[in-house]
C-alpha positions in Angstrom: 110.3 90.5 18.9 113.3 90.3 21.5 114.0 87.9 19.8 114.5 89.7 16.1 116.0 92.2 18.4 118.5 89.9 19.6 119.9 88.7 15.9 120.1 92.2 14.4 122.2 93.5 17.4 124.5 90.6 17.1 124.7 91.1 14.0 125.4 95.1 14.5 128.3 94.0 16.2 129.6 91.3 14.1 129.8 94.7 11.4 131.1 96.7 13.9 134.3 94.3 14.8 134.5 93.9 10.8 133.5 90.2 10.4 131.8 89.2 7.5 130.9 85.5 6.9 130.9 84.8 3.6 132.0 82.1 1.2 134.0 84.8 -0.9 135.5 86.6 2.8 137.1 83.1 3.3 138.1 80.9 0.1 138.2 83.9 -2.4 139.6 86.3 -0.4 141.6 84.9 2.1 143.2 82.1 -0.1 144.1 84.9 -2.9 146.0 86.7 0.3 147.4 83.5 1.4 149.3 82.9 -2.2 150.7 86.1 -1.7 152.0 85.0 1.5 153.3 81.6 -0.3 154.9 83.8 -2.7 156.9 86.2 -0.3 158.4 83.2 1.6 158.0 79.3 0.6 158.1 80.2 -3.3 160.5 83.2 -3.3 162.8 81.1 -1.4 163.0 78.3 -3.7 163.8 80.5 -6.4 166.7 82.5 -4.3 167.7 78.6 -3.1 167.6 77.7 -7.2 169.9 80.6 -8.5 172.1 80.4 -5.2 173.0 76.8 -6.3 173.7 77.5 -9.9 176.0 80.7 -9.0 177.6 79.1 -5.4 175.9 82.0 -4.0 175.8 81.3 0.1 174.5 84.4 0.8 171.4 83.3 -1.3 170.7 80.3 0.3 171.4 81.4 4.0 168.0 84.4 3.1 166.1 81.3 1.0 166.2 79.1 4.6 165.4 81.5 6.9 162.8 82.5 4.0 161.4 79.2 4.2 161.3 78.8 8.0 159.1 82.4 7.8 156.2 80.6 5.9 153.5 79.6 9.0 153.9 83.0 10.3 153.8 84.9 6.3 150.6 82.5 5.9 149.4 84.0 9.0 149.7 87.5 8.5 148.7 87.4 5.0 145.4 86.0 5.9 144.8 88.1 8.6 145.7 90.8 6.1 143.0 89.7 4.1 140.2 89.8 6.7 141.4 93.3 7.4 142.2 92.2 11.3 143.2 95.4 13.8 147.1 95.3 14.6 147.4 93.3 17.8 145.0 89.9 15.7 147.2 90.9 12.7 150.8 90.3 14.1 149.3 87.9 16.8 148.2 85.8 13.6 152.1 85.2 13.2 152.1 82.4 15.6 148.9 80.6 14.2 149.8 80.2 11.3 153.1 78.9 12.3 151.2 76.3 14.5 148.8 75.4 11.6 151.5 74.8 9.4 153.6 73.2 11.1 151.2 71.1 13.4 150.3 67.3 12.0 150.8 63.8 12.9 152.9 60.4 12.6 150.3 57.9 10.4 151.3 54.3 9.7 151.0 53.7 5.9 152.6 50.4 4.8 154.1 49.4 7.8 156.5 52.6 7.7 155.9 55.2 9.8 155.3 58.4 8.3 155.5 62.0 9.7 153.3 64.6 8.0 152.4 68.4 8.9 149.2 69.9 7.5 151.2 72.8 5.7 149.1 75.5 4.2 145.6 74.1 4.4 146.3 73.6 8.3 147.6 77.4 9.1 144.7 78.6 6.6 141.9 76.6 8.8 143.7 77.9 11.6 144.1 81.3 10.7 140.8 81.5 9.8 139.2 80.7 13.0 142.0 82.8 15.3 141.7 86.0 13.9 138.3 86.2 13.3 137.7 85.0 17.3 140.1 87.7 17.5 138.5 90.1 16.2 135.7 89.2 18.2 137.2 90.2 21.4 139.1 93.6 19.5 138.7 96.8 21.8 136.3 95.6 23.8 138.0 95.6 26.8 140.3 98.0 29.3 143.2 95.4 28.5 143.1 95.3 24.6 146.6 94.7 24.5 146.3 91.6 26.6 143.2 89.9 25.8 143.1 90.4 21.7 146.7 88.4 21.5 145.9 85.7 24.2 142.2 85.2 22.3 143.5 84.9 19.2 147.1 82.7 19.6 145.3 80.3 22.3 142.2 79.6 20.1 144.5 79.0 16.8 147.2 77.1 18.6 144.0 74.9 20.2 142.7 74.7 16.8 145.6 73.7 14.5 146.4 70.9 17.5 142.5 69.7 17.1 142.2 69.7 13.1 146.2 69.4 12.0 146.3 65.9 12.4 143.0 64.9 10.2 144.1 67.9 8.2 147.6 66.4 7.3 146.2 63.0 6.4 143.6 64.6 4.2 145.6 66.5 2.3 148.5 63.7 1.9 145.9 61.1 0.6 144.0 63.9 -1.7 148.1 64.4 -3.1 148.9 61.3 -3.5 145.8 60.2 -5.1 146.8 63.1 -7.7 150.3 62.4 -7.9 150.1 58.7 -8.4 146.9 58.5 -10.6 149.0 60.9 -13.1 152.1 58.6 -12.7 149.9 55.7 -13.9 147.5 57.4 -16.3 149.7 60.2 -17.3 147.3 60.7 -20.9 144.2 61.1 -18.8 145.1 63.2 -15.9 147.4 65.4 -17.7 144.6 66.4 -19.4 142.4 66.5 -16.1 145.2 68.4 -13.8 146.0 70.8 -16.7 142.4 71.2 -17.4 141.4 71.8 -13.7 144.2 74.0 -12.1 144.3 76.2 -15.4 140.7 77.3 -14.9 141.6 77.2 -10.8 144.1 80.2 -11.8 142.0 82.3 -14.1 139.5 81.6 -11.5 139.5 84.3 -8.6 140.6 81.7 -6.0 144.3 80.9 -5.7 145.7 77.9 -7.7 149.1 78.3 -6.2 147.9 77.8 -2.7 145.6 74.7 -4.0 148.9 73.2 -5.7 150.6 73.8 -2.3 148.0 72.8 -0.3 147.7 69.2 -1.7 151.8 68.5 -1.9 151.3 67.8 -5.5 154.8 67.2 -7.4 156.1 65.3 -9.6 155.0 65.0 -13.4 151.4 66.0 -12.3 152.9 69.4 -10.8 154.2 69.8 -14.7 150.5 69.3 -15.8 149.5 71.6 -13.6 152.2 74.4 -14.3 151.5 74.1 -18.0 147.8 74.5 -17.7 148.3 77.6 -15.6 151.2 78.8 -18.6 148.6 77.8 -21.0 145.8 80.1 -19.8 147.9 83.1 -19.0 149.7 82.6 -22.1 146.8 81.8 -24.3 144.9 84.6 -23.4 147.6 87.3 -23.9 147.9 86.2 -27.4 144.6 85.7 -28.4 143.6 88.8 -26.9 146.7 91.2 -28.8 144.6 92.6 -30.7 142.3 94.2 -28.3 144.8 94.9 -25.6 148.0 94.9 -27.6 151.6 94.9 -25.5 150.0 96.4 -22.0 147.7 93.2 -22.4 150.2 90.6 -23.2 153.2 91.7 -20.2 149.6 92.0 -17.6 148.3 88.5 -18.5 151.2 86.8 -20.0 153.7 87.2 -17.0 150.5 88.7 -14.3 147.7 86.9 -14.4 144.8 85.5 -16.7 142.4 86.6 -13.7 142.2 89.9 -15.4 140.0 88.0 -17.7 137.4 87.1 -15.3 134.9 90.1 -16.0 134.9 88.7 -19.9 134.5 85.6 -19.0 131.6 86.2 -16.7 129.6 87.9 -19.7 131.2 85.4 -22.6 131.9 82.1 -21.0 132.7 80.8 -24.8 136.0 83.1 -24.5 137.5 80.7 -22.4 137.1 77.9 -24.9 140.9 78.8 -26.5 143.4 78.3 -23.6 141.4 75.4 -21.6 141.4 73.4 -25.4 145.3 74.5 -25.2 145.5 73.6 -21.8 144.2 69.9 -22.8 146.4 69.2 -25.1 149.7 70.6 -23.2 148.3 68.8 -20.0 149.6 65.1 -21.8 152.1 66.1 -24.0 153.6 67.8 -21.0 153.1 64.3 -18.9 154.3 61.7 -21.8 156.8 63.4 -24.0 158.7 66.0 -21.8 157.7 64.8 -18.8 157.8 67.9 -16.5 158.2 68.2 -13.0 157.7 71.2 -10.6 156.6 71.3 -7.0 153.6 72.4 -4.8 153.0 76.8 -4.9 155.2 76.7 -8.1 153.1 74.7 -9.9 150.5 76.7 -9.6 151.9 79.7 -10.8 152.0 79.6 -14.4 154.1 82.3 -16.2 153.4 84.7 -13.5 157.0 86.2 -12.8 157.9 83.2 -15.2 157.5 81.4 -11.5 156.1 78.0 -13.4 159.2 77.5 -15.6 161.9 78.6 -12.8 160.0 76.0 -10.1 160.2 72.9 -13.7 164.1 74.4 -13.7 164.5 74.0 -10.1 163.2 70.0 -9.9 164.8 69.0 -13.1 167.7 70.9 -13.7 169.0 73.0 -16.5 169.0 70.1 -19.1 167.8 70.5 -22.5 164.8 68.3 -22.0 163.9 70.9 -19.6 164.8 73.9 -21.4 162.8 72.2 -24.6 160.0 71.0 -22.4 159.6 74.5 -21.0 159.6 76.5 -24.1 157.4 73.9 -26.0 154.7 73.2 -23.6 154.5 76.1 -21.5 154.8 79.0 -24.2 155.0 78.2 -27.5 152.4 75.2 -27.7 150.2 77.5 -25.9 150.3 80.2 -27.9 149.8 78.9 -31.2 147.1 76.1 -30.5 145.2 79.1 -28.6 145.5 81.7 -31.0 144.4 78.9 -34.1 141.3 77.9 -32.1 140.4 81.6 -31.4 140.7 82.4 -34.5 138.3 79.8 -35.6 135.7 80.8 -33.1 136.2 84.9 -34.1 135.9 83.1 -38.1 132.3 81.2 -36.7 131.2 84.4 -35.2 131.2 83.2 -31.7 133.9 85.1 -30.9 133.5 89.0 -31.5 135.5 92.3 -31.5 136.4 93.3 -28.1 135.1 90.3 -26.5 138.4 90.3 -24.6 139.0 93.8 -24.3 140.3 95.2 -20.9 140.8 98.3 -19.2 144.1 98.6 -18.7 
């Protein structure tokens, strides 16, 4: 009994200082936040960094560095945000996820010596941890103000030094692995990458902070920025005629996520823009051969983020420009609006199957 009693005043307390362990709390929740963090400094600045180049703007550039340099503590904050931390872990989660992102190792891989910081994935693990020790300790004590900030930066900072280093290495390898396996088998795992990080991002978990998480560049960041444009894309077409304009600006140029709850009770209505997503993954890989980099790539037409990041590798050239509007819109569109239309023809699509409260 004392026991029992124990447990359900523990957990009494783990509701009163608003922590909830859950799968969902953490990599639904938290990683959704933490791509909004991406976007309001790593990704924000590349695109202020892109248009301050092609207009010799210096003011530009000076706000996309210090932009950049803001990303550990935006990750911080914005997962902190997430887990709804009081003030003092809030703004104290600044400096975590600094550490965490910053924080790494110097590995020895083919005799060169190689430098790597656990980006992302190390101030989310981080962040994590901090602020929900943090919240722990919140108000319990006379010195609030003292204790909450100490608890929370000393446990993150002793965190990110523990787990950055096998962090870094992790996600370097688990890039690489991507980025090279799509460098040699560029049919196969432009299908795979378009595939997988197109369902990530219609998925409610974020595929810009998985992109950015596992460095991934190069012609396999193309596969993965035309599988995101080809399930935003694809389902604001194929679902017009339920949700008309409002539908096509929320998903084509928001996000396919709105799509979720349909999903969830007709799974066969995400048949269209994954089939598109296949077949833009390799044509994407072999014939235009795309490039964009980490949190852009996982973007898709969202702010038309995806095409501005393919822009900002490869330059304004008309493969580019070609690639963009062929694999990433047009392609998209079509392929997914032709298979839809042959599943609504079967039956196995029906009216309002898509249909969304806008």
């Amino acid at each position: 009994m004392e026991g029992t009693k124990e447990k359900k005043t523990f957990k009494d307390f783990l509701e009163r200082q608003n922590i909830k362990i859950s799968a969902k709390t953490y990599f639904v929740d938290a990683m959704g936040s933490m791509a909004l963090g991406l976007f309001a400094s790593l990704l924000i600045a590349t695109i202020f960094e892109t248009l301050g180049g092609w207009f010799s703007w210096q003011f530009l550039i000076d706000a996309a560095g210090f932009a950049k340099n803001a990303t550990g503590a935006a990750l911080g904050v914005s997962i902190a945000y997430s887990l709804k931390a009081p003030p003092l872990v809030l703004l104290s989660a600044a400096a975590v996820g600094m550490a965490g992102n910053g924080l790494g190792g110097t590995f020895i891989m083919n005799g060169k010596e190689l430098v790597l910081t656990a980006g992302p994935a190390g101030a989310f693990v981080a962040a994590v941890i901090a602020v929900e020790l943090g919240k722990l300790v919140s108000k319990t004590t006379k010195v609030d103000i003292l204790v909450t900030p100490t608890v929370t930066i000393l446990s993150g900072v002793a965190i990110a030094k523990l787990v950055c280093p096998s962090i870094a290495w992790l996600m370097y390898q688990l890039g690489n692995f991507v980025n090279t396996a799509t460098v040699m088998q560029p049919f196969i795992m432009g299908i795979l990458v378009s595939v997988v990080v197109g369902m990530v991002l219609t998925l409610p978990i974020s595929s810009a902070a998985l992109c950015a998480m596992i460095g991934i560049t190069g012609i396999a960041g193309g596969a993965a920025t035309v599988g995101c444009c080809a399930q935003m894309v694809g389902f604001a077409v194929i679902s017009f005629r339920e949700n008309r304009w409002g539908g096509l600006v929320a998903q084509g140029l928001g996000t396919s996520m709105l799509q979720m709850g349909n999903i969830i009770r007709r799974p066969i209505i995400w048949i269209p823009p994954t089939l598109a997503a296949a077949i833009c993954g390799p044509i994407s890989t072999m014939v235009f051969k795309l490039e964009c980099t980490g949190v852009a790539a996982g973007m898709g037409t969202c702010g038309l983020v995806g095409p501005i990041g393919v822009v900002s590798d490869m330059g304004v050239t008309a493969n580019s420009i070609v690639g963009i509007a062929a694999a990433c819109i047009l392609l998209p569109a079509v392929l997914s609006l032709l298979f839809s239309e042959i599943m609504r023809k079967l039956g196995w699509i029906r009216e309002n199957d898509m249909l969304l409260e806008l």
